[in-house]
N, C-alpha and C positions, 0 to 999 in steps of 0.2 A: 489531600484534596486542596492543596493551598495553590488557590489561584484558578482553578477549574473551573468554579462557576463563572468567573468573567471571561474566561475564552472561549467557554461554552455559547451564551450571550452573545459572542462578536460571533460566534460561527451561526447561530440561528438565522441570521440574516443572510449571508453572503450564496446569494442563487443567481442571471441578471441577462436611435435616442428618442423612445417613445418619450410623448408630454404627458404632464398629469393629468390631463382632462380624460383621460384613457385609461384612468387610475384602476390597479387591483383592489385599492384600497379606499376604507373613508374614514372618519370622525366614526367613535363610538366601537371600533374593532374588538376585540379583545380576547386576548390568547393567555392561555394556562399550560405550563410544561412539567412534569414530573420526576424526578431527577432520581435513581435508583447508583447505590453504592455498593458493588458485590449483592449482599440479602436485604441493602437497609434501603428503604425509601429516602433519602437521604436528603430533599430541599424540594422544595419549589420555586417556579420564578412566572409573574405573569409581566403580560405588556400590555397597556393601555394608549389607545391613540384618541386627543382629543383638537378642537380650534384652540387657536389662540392668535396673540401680535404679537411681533417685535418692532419696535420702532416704526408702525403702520404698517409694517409687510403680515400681509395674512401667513401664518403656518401653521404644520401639525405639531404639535408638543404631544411625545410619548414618554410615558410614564414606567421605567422595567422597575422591578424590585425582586427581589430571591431572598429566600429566607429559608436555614433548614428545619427539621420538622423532628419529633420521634426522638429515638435511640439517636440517630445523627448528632441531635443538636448536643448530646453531652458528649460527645468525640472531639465534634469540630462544629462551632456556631458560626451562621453565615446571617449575615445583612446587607444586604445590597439595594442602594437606589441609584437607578440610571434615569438621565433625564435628557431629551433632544428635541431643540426646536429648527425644524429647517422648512424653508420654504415652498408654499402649495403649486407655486408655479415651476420652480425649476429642482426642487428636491436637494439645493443647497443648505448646509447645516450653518444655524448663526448661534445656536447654545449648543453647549452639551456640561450635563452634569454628571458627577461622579464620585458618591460619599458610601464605602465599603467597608465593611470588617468580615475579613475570612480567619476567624481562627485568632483574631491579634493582628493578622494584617491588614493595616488600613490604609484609606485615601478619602482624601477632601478635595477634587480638583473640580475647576468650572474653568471652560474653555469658549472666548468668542471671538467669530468669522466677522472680518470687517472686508466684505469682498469688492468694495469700492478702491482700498488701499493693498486686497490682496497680501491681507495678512490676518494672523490668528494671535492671539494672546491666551497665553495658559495660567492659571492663575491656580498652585501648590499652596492650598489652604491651610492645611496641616506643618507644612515647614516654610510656611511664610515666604517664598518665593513665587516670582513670575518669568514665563518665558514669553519671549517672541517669534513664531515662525511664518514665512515665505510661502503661502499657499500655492498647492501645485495644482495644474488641470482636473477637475474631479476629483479633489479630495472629499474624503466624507470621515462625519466621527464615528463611533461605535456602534450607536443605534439607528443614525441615520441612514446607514449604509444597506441596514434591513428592508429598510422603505424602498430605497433608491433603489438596489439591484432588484426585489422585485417588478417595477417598473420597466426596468431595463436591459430585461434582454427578452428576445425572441426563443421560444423554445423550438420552432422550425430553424433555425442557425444554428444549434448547439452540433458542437462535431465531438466524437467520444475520442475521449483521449487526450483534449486539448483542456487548457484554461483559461477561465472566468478569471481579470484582474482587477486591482484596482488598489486605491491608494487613500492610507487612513492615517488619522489623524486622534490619538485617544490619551495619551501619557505624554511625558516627558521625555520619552525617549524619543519623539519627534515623528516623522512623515515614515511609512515604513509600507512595501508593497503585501499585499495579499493574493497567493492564490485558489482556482476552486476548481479541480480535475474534474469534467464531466466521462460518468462511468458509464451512463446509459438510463433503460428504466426499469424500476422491479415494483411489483405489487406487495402490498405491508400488512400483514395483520394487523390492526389496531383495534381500541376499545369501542370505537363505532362501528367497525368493518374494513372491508377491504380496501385499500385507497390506492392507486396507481401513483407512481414516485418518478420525481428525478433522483437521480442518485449521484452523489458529487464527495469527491475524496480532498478537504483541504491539504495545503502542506504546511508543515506546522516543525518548529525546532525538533529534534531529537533528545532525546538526551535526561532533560529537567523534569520532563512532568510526561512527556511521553514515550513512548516504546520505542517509533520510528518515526522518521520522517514522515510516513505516511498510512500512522496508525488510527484516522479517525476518516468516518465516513457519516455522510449525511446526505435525508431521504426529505425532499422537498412534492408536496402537491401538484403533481400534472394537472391540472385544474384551473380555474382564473384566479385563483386565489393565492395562488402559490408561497403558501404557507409551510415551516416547516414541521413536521409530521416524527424523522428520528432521530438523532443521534447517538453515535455509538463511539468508545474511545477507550482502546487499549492504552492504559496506563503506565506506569515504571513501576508500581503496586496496586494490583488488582484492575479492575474493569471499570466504565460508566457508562450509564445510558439515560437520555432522557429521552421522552415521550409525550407527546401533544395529549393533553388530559383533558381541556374545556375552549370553548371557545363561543363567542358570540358578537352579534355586527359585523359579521361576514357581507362585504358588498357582492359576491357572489355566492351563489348556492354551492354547498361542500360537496364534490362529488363522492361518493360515497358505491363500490362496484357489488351489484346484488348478484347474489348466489343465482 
C-alpha cells in the first residue's frame, strides 16, 4: 500500500473558466472518506476547508490528513497531513504542505507560488534541500486542484471519451500533466442512498503500484456539489476502494435519489 494513500488524495479531486463567486464550495465544508484493503477497513482521510491570508490575499486553507485505523494499522501505518492555501478569487495555490509517513515512507515538503515572479520554490524538509521551478499556465498543487477542477468545468461540455487535463505541481519531481477520461454517468449505492455519478477513469503509470494504465475509476456527484462519492483501484496486489463516509458544510444540498 506504499504510496496509495497519496495518489488516492490527488485523485479525489481531479473532476472540472467559471469564477469563484459561483463557488461549489465554502468555508466550513468537510469531507470524510473510508478506505477499504481487500477485508480491512484500512484508513481514513478527511479534508477541511477553512478562511484565512496570505500576505493580505484572502484564501481557503484545506486541511487533508489520513490515518490508518484497525488491523491496518499494524501491517502498514499511515499519517498524512496535506495542507493548501490558494486563493478565493482566482483558485491559484500560494502554499501547499506535505508532512507523510506511509509505512517508513516519509516527507516534509512545503511549496510556495510567487505568481508575480511566476515561479514556485520547493522546500525538501527532510533532506534539507530547496528547488526552484517555472510556473506554467494553471498550475495547481495537490489539493488545490480539488477545489479548482470542481469550479471548473461544465458538466454540459463533458464529451465521453475524452479528457479532463491539467497541470500539477506536488514533489520534486516537478511540473507533470494529469489526465481524467470521462466514461459517462452511473447511479452508486452509497451509505446514504442512491447518488447519480460522473464517472471518470484517471491514467495513471503501469507497472509500480498499479495493474494498468487504466486500472482505476472514479464516481464524482452529479449534483452542485460535485464531491467525490468512489474510488476504486485494481492493484499489482490485491484491490482498493474508498467511499465517501460523512460529510458536513455542504454549500449545496446533497442530492440524494429516492426510491
Amino acid at each position: 500500500m506504499k504510496k496509495v494513500f497519496t495518489i488516492l488524495m490527488l485523485l479525489f479531486g481531479f473532476i472540472v473558466q467559471a469564477q469563484y463567486e459561483s463557488s461549489t464550495f465554502e468555508p466550513g465544508e468537510w469531507l470524510k472518506f473510508r478506505m477499504h484493503y481487500g477485508f480491512l477497513n484500512a484508513s481514513y482521510a478527511t479534508l477541511h476547508l477553512k478562511s484565512d491570508k496570505i500576505n493580505d490575499v484572502p484564501v481557503y486553507h484545506v486541511v487533508g490528513k489520513g490515518q490508518t485505523t484497525g488491523l491496518a494499522s499494524l501491517f502498514f501505518k499511515v499519517d498524512d497531513t496535506y495542507e493548501s492555501y490558494f486563493g478565493k478569487n482566482d483558485g491559484k495555490p500560494y502554499r501547499f504542505i506535505r508532512n507523510i509517513d506511509e509505512g517508513g515512507y516519509t516527507k516534509d515538503i512545503e511549496i510556495n507560488f510567487d505568481h508575480e515572479k511566476d515561479t514556485a520554490v520547493l522546500n525538501d524538509k527532510k533532506n534539507k534541500k530547496k528547488y526552484n521551478f517555472e510556473l506554467q499556465d494553471g498550475v495547481q498543487d495537490l489539493i488545490s486542484a480539488f477545489y479548482y477542477l470542481r469550479n471548473n468545468y461544465d458538466p454540459d461540455e463533458l464529451v465521453k471519451g475524452e479528457a479532463v487535463k491539467l497541470k500539477m505541481l506536488y514533489d520534486d519531481d516537478g511540473i507533470f500533466n494529469f489526465q481524467l477520461k470521462y466514461l459517462g454517468t452511473e447511479v452508486l449505492k452509497t451509505k446514504f442512498g442512491k447518488v447519480e455519478c460522473y464517472k471518470f477513469r484517471p491514467l495513471v503509470q503501469s507497472g509500480r503500484v498499479f495493474k494498468e494504465k487504466e486500472s482505476l475509476s472514479l464516481w464524482v456527484s452529479a449534483d452542485k456539489n460535485r464531491i467525490p462519492i468512489r474510488i476504486q483501484a485494481d492493484l499489482a496486489v490485491g484491490a482498493i476502494k474508498a467511499d465517501l463516509d460523512g460529510y458536513n458544510g455542504l454549500k449545496h444540498q446533497f442530492k440524494i435519489i429516492m426510491d
